[in-house]
N, CA, C and O atoms as a CHARMM CRD file, in Angstrom:
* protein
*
  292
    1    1 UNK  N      0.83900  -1.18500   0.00000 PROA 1      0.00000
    2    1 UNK  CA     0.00000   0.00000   0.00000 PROA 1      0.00000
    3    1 UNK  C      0.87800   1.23900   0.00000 PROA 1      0.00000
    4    1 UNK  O      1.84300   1.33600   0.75900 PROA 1      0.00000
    5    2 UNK  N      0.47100   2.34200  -1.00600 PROA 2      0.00000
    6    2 UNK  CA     1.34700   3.50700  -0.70600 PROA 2      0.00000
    7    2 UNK  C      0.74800   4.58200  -0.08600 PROA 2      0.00000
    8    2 UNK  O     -0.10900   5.33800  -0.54300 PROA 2      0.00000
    9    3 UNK  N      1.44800   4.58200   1.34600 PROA 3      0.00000
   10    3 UNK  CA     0.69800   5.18400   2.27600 PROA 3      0.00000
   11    3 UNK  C      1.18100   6.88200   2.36900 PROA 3      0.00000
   12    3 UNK  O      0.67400   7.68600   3.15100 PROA 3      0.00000
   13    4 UNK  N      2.33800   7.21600   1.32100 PROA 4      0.00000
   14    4 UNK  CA     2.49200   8.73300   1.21100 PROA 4      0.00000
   15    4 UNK  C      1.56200  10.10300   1.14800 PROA 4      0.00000
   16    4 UNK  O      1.68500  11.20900   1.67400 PROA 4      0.00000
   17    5 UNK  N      0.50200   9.47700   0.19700 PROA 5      0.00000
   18    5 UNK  CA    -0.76400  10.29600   0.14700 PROA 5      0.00000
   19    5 UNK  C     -1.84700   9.99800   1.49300 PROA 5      0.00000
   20    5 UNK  O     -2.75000  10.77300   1.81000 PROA 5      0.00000
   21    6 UNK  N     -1.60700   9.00400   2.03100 PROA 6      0.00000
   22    6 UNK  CA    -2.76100   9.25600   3.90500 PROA 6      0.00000
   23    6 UNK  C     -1.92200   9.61800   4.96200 PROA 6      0.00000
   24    6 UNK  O     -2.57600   9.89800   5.96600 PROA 6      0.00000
   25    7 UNK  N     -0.22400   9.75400   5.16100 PROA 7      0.00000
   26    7 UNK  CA     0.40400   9.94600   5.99500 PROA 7      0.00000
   27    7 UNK  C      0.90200  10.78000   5.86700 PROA 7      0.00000
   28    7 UNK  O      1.75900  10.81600   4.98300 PROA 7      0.00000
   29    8 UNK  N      0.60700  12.08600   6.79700 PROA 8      0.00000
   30    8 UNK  CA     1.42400  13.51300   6.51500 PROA 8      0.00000
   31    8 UNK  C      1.73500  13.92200   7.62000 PROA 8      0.00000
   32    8 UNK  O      1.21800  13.61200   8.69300 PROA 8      0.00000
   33    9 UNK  N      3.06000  15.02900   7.32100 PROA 9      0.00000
   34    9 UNK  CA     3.56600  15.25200   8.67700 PROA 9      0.00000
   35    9 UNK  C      3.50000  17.06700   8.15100 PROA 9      0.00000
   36    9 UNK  O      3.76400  17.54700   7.04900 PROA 9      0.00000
   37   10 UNK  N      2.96900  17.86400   9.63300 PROA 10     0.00000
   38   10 UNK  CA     2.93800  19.09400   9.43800 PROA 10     0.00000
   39   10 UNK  C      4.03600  19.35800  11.03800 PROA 10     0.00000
   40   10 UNK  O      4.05600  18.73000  12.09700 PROA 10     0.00000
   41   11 UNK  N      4.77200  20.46700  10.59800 PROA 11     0.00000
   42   11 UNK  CA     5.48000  20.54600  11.87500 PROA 11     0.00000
   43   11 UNK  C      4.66600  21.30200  12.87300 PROA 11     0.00000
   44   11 UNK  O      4.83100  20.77300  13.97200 PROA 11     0.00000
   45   12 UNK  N      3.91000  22.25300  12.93700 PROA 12     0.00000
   46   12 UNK  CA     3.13600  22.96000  14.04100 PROA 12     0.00000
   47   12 UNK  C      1.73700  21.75200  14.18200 PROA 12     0.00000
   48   12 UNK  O      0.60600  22.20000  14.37100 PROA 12     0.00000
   49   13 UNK  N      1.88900  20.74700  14.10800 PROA 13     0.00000
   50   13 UNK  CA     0.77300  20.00000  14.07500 PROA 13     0.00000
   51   13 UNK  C      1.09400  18.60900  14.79300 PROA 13     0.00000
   52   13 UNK  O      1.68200  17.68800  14.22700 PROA 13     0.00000
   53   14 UNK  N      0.54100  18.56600  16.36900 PROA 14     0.00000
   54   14 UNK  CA     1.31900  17.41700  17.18700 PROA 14     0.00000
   55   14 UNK  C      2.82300  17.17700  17.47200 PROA 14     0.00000
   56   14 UNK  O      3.30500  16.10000  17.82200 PROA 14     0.00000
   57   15 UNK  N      3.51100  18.36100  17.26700 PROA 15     0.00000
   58   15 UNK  CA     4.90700  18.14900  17.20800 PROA 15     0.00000
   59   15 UNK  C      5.43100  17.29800  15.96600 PROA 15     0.00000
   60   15 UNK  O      6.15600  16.30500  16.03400 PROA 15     0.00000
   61   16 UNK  N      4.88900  17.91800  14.76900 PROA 16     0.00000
   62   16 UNK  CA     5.51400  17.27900  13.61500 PROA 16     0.00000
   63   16 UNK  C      5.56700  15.54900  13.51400 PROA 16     0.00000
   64   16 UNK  O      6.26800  14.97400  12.68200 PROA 16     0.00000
   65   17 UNK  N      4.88300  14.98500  14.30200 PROA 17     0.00000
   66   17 UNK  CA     4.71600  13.67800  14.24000 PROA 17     0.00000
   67   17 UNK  C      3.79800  12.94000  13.02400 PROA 17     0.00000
   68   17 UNK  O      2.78600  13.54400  12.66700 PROA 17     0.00000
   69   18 UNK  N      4.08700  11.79500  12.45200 PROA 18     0.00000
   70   18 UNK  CA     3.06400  11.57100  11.12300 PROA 18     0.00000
   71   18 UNK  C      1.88300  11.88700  11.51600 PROA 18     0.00000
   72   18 UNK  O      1.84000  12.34800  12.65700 PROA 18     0.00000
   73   19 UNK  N      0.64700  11.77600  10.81500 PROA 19     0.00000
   74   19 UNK  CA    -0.59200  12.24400  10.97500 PROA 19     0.00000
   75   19 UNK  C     -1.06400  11.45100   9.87200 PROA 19     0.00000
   76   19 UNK  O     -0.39300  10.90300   8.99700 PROA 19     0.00000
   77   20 UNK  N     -2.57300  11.46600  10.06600 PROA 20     0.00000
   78   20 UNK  CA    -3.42100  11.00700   9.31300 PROA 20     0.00000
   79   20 UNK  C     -4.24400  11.74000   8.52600 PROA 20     0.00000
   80   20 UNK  O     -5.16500  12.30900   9.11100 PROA 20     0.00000
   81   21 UNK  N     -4.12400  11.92400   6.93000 PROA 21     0.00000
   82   21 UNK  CA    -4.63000  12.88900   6.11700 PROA 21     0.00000
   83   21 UNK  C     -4.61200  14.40600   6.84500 PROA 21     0.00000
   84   21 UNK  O     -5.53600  15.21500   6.93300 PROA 21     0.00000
   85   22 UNK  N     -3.76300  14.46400   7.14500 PROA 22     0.00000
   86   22 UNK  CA    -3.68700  16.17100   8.11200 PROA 22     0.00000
   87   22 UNK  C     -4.74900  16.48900   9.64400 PROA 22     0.00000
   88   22 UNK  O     -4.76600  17.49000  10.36000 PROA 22     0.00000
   89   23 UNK  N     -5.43400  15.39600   9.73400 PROA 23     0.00000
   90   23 UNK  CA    -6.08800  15.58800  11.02800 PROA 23     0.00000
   91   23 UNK  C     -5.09300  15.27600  12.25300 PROA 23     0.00000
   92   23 UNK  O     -4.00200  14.72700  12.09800 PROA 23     0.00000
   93   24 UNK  N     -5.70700  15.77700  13.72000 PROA 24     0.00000
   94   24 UNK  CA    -4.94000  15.39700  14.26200 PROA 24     0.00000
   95   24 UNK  C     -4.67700  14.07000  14.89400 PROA 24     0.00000
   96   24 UNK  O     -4.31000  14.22700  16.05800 PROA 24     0.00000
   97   25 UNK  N     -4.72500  13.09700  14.61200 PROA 25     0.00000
   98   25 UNK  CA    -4.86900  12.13500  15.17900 PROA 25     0.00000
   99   25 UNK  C     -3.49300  11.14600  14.47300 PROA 25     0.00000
  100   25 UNK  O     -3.39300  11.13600  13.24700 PROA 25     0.00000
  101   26 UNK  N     -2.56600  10.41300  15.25000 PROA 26     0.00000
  102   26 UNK  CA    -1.41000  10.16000  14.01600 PROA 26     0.00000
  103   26 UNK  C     -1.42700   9.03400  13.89900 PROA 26     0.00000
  104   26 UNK  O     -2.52700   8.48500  13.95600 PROA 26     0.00000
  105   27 UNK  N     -0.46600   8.38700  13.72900 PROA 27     0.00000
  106   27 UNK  CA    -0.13700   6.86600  13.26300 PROA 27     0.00000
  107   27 UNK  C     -0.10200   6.20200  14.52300 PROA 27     0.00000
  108   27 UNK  O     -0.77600   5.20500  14.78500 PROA 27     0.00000
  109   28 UNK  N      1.10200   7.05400  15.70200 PROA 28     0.00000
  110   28 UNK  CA     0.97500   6.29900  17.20600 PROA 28     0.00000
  111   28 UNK  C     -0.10100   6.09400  17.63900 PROA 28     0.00000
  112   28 UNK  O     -0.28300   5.00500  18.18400 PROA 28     0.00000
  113   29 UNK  N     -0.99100   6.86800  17.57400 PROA 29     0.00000
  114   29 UNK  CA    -2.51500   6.66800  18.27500 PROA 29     0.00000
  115   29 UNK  C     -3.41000   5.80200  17.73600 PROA 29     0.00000
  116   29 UNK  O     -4.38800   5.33200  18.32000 PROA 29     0.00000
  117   30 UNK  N     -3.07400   5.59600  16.62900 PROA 30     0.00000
  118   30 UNK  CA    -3.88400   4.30700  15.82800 PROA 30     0.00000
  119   30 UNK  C     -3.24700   2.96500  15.93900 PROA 30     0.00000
  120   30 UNK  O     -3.83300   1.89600  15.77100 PROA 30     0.00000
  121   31 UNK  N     -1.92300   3.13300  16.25600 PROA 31     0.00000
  122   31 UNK  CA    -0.90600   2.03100  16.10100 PROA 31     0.00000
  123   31 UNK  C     -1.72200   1.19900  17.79600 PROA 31     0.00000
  124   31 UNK  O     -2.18600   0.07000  17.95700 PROA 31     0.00000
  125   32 UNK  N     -1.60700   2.19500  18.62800 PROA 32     0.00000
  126   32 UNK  CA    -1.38600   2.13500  20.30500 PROA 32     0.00000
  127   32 UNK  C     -3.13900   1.52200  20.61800 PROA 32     0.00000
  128   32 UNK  O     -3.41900   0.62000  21.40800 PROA 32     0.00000
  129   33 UNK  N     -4.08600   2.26200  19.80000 PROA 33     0.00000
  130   33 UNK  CA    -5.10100   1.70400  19.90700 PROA 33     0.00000
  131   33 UNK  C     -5.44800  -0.28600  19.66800 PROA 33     0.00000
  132   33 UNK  O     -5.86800  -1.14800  20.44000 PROA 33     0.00000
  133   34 UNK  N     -4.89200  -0.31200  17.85200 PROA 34     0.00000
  134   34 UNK  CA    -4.81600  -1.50800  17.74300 PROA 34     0.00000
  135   34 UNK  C     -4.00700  -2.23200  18.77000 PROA 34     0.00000
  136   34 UNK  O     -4.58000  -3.27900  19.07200 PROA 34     0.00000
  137   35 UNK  N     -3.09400  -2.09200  19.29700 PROA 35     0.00000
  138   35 UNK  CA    -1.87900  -3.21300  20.30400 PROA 35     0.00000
  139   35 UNK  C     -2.66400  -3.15700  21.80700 PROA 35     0.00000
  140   35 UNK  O     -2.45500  -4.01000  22.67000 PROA 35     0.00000
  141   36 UNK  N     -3.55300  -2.07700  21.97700 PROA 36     0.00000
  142   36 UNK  CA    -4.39900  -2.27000  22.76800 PROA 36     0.00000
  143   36 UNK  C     -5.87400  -3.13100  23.23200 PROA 36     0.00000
  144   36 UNK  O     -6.62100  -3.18000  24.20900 PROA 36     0.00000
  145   37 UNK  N     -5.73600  -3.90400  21.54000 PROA 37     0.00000
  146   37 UNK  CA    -7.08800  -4.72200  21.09400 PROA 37     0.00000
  147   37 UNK  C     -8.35100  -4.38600  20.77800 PROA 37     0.00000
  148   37 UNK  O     -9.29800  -5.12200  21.05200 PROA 37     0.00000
  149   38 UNK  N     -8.49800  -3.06300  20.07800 PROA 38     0.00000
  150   38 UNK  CA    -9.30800  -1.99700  19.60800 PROA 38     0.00000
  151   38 UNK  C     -9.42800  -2.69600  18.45500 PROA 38     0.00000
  152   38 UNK  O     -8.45000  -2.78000  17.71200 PROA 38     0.00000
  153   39 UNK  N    -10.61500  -3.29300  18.13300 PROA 39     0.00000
  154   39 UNK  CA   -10.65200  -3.35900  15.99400 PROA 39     0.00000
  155   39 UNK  C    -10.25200  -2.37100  15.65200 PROA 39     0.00000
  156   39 UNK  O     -9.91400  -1.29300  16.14200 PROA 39     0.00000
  157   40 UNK  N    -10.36300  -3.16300  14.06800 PROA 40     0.00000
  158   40 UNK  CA   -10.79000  -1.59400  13.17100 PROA 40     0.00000
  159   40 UNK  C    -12.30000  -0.80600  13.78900 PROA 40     0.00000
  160   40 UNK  O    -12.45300   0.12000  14.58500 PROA 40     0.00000
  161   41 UNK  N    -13.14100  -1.53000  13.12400 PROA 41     0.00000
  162   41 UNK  CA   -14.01200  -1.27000  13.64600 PROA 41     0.00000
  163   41 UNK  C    -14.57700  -0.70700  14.66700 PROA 41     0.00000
  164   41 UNK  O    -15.58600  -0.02400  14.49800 PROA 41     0.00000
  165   42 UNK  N    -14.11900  -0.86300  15.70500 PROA 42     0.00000
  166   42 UNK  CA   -14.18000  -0.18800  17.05700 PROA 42     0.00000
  167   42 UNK  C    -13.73900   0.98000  16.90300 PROA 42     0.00000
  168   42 UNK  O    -14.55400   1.87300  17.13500 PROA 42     0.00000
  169   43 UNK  N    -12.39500   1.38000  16.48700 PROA 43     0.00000
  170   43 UNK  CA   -11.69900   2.68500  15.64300 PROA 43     0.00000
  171   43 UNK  C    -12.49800   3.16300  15.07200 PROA 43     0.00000
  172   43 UNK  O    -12.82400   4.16200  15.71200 PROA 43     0.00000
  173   44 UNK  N    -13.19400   3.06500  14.01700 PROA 44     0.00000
  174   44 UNK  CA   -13.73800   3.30400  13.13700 PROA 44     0.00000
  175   44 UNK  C    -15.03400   4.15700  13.42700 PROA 44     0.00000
  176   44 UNK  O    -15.61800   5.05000  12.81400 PROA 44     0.00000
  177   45 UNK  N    -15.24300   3.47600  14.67300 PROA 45     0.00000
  178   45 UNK  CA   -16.91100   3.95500  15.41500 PROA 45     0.00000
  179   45 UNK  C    -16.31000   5.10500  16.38100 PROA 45     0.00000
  180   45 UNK  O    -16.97500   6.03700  16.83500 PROA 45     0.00000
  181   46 UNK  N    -15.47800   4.96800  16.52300 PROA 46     0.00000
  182   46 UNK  CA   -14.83800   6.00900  17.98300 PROA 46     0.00000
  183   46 UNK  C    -14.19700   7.26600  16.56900 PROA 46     0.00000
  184   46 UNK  O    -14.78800   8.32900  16.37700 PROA 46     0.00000
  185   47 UNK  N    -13.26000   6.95100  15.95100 PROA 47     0.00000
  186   47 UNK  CA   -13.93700   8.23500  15.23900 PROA 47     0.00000
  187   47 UNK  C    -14.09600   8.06500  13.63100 PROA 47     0.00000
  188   47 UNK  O    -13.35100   7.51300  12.82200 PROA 47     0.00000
  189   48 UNK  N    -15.10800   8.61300  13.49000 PROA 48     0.00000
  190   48 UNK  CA   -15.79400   8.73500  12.31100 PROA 48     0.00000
  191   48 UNK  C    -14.93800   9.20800  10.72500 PROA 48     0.00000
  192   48 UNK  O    -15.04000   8.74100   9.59100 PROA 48     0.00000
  193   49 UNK  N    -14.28600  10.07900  11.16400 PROA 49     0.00000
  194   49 UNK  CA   -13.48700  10.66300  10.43400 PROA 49     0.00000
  195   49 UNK  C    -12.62500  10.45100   9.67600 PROA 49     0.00000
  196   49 UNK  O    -12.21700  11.07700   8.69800 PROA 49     0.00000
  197   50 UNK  N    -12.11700   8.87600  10.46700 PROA 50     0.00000
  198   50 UNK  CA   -11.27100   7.66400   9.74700 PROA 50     0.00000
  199   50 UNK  C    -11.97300   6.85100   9.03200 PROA 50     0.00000
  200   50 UNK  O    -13.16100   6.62600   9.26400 PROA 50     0.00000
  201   51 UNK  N    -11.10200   6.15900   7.78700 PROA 51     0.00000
  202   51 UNK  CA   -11.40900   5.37000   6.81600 PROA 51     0.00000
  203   51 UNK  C    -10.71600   3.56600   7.13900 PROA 51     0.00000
  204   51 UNK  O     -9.69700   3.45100   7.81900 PROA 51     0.00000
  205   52 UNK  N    -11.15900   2.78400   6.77600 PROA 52     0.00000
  206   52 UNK  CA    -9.86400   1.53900   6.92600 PROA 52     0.00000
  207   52 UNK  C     -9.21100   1.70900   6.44200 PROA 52     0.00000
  208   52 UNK  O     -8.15300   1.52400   7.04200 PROA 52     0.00000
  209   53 UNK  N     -9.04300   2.20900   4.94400 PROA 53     0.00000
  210   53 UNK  CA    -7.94700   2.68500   4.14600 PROA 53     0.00000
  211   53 UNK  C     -6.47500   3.54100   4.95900 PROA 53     0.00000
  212   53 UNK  O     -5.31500   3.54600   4.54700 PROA 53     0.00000
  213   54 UNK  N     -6.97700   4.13800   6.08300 PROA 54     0.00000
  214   54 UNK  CA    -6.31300   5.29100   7.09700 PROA 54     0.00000
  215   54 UNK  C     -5.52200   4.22500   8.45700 PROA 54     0.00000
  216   54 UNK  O     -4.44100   4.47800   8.98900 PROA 54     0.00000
  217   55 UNK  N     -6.26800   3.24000   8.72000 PROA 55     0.00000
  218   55 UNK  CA    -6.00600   2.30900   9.45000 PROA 55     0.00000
  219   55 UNK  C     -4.75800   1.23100   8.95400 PROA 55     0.00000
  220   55 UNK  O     -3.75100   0.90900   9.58500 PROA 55     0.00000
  221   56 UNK  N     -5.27400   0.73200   7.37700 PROA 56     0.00000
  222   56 UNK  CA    -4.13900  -0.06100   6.85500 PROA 56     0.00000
  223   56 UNK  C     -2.63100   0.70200   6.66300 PROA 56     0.00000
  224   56 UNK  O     -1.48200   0.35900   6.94300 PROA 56     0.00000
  225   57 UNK  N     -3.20200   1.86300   6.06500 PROA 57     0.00000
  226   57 UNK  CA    -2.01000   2.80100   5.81700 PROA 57     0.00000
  227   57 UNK  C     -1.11600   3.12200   7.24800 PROA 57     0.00000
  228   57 UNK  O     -0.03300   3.54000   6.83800 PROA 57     0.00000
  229   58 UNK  N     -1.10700   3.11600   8.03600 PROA 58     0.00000
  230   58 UNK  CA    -0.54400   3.04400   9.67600 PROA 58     0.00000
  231   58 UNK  C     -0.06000   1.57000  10.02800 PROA 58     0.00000
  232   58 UNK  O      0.88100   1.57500  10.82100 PROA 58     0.00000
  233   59 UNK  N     -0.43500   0.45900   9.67100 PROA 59     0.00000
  234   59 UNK  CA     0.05100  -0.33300   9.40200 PROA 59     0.00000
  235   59 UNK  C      0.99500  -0.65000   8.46700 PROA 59     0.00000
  236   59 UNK  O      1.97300  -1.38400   8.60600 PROA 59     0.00000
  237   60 UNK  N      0.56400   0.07300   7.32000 PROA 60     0.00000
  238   60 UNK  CA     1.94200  -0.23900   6.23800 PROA 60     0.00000
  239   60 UNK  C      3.24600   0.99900   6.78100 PROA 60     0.00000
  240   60 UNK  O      4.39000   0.56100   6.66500 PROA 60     0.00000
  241   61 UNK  N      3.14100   2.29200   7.27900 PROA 61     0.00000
  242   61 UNK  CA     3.95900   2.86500   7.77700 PROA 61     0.00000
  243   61 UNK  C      4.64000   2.19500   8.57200 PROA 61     0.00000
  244   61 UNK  O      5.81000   2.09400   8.20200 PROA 61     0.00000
  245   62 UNK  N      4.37400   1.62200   9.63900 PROA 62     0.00000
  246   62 UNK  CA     4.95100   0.94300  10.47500 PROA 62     0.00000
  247   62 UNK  C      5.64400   0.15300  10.40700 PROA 62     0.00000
  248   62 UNK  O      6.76700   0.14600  10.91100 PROA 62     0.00000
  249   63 UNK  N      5.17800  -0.64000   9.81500 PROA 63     0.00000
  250   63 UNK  CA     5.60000  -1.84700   8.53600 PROA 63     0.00000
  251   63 UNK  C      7.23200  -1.44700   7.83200 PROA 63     0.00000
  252   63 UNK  O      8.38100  -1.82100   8.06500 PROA 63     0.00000
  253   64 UNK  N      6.66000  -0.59400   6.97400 PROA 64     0.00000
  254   64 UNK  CA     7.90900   0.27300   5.91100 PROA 64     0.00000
  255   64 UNK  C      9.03100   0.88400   7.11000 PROA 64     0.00000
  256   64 UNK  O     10.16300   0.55200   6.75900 PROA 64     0.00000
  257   65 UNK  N      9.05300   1.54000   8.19200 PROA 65     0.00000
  258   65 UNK  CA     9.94800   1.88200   9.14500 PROA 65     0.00000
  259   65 UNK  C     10.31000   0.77400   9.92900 PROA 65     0.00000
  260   65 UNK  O     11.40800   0.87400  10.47700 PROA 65     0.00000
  261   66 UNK  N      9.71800  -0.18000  10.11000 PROA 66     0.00000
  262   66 UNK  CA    10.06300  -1.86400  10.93800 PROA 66     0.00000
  263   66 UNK  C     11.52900  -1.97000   9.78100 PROA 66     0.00000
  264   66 UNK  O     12.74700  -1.93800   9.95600 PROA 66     0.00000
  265   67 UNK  N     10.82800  -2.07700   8.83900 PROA 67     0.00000
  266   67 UNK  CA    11.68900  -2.58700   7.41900 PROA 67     0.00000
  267   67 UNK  C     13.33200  -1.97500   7.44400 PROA 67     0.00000
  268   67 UNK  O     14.28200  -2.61500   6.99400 PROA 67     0.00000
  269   68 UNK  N     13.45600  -0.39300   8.16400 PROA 68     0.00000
  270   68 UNK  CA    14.20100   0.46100   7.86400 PROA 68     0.00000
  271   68 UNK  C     15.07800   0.48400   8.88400 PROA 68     0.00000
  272   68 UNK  O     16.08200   1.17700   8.72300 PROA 68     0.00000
  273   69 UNK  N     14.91900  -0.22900  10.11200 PROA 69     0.00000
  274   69 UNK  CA    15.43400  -0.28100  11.10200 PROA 69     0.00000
  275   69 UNK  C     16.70800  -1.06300  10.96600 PROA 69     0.00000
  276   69 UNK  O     16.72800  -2.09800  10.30100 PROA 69     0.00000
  277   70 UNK  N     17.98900  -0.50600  11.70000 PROA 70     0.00000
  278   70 UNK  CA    18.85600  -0.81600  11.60900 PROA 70     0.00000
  279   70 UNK  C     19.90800  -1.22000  12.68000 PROA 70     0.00000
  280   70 UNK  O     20.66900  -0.28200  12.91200 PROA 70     0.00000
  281   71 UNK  N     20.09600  -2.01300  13.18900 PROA 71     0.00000
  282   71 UNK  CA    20.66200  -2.72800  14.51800 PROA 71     0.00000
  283   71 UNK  C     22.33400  -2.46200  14.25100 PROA 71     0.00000
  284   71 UNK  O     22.76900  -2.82500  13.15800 PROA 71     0.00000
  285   72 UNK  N     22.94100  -2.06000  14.88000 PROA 72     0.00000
  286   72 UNK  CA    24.42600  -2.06200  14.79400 PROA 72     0.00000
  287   72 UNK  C     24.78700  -2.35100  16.48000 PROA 72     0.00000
  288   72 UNK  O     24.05900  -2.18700  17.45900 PROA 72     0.00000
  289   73 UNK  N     26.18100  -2.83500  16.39500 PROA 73     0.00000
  290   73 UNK  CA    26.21300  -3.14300  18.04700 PROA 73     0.00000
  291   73 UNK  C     27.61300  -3.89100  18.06300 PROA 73     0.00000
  292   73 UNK  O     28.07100  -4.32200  19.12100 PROA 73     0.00000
């Protein structure tokens, strides 16, 4: 999924942290919800404003930076 066009980062906006289509709500808070055992769905109902499309895309971010991580030691 190319999540460039749902993941944006504004710097006066949450401390420049990713975001979701420019609202405030970002990737951690969606990430932290799911690992918390929140569906989508449940998300989805809590706020409206989000799409699954917005949900997967936070997953594939996460995903793509998992990917990028680099262990030296």
């Amino acid at each position: 999924m190319d999540y460039t066009k749902i993941i944006t980062y504004e710097p006066g906006k949450r401390s420049g942290k990713p975001c979701i289509r420019g609202l405030r709500i970002t990737v951690y808070d969606v990430l932290s919800y799911l690992a918390a055992g929140m569906t989508t769905e449940e998300i989805l109902t809590d706020f409206p404003e989000l799409t699954e499309e917005d949900v997967l895309a936070c997953l594939a971010y996460a995903a793509d930076s998992e990917r990028k991580t680099v262990v030296t030691g």
